[in-house]
C-alpha positions in Angstrom: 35.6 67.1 124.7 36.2 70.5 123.3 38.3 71.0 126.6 40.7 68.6 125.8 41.1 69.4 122.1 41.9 72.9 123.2 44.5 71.5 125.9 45.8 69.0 123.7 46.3 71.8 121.3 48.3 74.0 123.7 50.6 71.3 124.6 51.1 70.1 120.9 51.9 73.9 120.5 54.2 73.9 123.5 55.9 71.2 122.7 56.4 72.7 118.7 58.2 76.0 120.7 60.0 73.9 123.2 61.6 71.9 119.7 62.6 75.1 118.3 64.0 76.5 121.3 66.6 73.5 121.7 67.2 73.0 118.1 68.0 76.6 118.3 70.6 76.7 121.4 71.6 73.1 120.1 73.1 74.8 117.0 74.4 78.4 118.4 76.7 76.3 121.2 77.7 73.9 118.7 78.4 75.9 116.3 80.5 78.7 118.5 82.2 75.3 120.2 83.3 74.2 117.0 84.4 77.8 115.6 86.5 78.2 119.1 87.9 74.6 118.8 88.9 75.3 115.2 90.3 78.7 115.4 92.1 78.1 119.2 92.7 74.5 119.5 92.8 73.5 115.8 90.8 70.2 116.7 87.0 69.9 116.2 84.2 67.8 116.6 83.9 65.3 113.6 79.9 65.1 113.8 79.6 68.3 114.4 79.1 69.8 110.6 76.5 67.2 109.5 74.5 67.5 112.9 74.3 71.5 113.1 73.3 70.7 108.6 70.2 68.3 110.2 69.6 71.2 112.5 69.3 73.8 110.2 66.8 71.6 108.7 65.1 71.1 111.5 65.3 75.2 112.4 63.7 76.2 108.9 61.0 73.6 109.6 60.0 74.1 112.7 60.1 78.2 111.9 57.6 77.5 109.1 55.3 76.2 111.1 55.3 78.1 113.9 55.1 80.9 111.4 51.5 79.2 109.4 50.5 78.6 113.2 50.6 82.9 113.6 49.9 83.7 110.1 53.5 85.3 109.6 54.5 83.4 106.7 55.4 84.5 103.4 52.6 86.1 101.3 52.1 88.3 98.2 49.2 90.5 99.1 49.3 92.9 96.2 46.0 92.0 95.1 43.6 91.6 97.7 44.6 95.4 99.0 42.4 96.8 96.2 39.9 94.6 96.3 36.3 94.3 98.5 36.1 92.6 101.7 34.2 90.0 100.4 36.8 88.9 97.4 39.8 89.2 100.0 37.5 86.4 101.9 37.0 84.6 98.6 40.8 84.7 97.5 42.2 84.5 100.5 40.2 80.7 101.0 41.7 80.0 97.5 45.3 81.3 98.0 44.7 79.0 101.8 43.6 76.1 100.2 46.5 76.3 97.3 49.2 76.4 100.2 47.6 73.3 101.1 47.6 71.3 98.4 50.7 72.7 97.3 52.0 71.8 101.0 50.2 68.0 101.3 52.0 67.3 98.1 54.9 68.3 99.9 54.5 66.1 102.2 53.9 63.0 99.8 56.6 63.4 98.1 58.9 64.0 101.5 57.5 60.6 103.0 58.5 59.0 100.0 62.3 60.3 100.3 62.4 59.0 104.2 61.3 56.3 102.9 63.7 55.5 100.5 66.6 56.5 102.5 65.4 54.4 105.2 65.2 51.3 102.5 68.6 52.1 101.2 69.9 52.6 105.0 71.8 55.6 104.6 73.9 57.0 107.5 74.6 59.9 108.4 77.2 60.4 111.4 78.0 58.1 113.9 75.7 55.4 112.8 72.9 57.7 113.2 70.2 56.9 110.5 69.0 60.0 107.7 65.6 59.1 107.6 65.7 59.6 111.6 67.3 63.3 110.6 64.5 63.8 108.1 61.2 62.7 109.3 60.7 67.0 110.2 60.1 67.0 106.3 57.1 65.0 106.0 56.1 66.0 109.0 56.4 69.7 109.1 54.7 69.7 105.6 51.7 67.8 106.8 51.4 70.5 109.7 51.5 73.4 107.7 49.2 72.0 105.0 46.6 71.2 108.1 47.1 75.1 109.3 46.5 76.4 105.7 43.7 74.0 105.4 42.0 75.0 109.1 42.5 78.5 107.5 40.9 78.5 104.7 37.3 76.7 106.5 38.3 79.3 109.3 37.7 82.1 106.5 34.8 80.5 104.8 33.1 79.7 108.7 33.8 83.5 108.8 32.5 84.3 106.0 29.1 82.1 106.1 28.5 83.5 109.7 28.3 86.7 108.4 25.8 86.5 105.7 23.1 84.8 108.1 
């Protein structure tokens, strides 16, 4: 069983780069196509602004989490320099289980907006939905609220193994 969470958690991990990756080359060709049609050709592609905006989202998104998956993410770490290895543990769990909370609420709220826009039936571009554009919100709240959640019971499991 453990096998399979471990694979399952390789591909899910895979699949989170492989996301990036396109959304990344997605936006550097369209965006250099549409600067040379512009500048050369004066002509353009009339989706192209609103798609590379959705993929911008998408980009910051899927860059937060991958960077909660490593650990890169932001932090203010002024504090737990000067302190013991045992309160760095103890904030570190609180300052983990803050950005989850804070993240999950996140979340909520974003579910409730991709909601609405897809009660209201807003379109983007070409008859392409926004709620289809913005489901990364919800979505790439919830994961990095699980990360910072699996963190902070990582630090505590950590911590408790270490004081048997």
């Amino acid at each position: 069983m453990r096998a399979r969470l471990q694979r399952l958690g390789r591909v899910l991990l895979a699949v989170e780069d492989a996301l990036l990756t396109v959304a990344l080359a997605a936006t550097l060709l369209l965006a250099i196509s549409q600067i040379l049609l512009r500048n050369f050709w004066h002509t353009g592609i009339s989706w192209a602004d609103p798609t590379l905006r959705v993929l911008v989202l998408w980009i910051a998104l899927l860059g937060a989490m991958t960077a909660t998956r490593s650990g890169n993410h932001i932090r203010i770490d002024i504090i737990p320099r000067y302190l013991t290895p045992a309160l760095r543990s103890i904030t570190g769990r609180i300052t983990d289980l803050f950005a989850a909370s804070v993240c999950a609420i996140m979340a909520w709220h974003a579910a409730r907006f991709v909601h609405l826009e897809y009660e209201d039936g807003v379109l983007l571009f070409s008859s392409v939905p926004a709620w289809a554009c913005e489901l990364i919100l919800p979505f790439g709240f919830s994961v990095m609220g699980i990360r910072f959640l699996l963190a902070s019971l990582a630090e505590h499991r950590a911590e408790s193994d270490r004081i048997r």
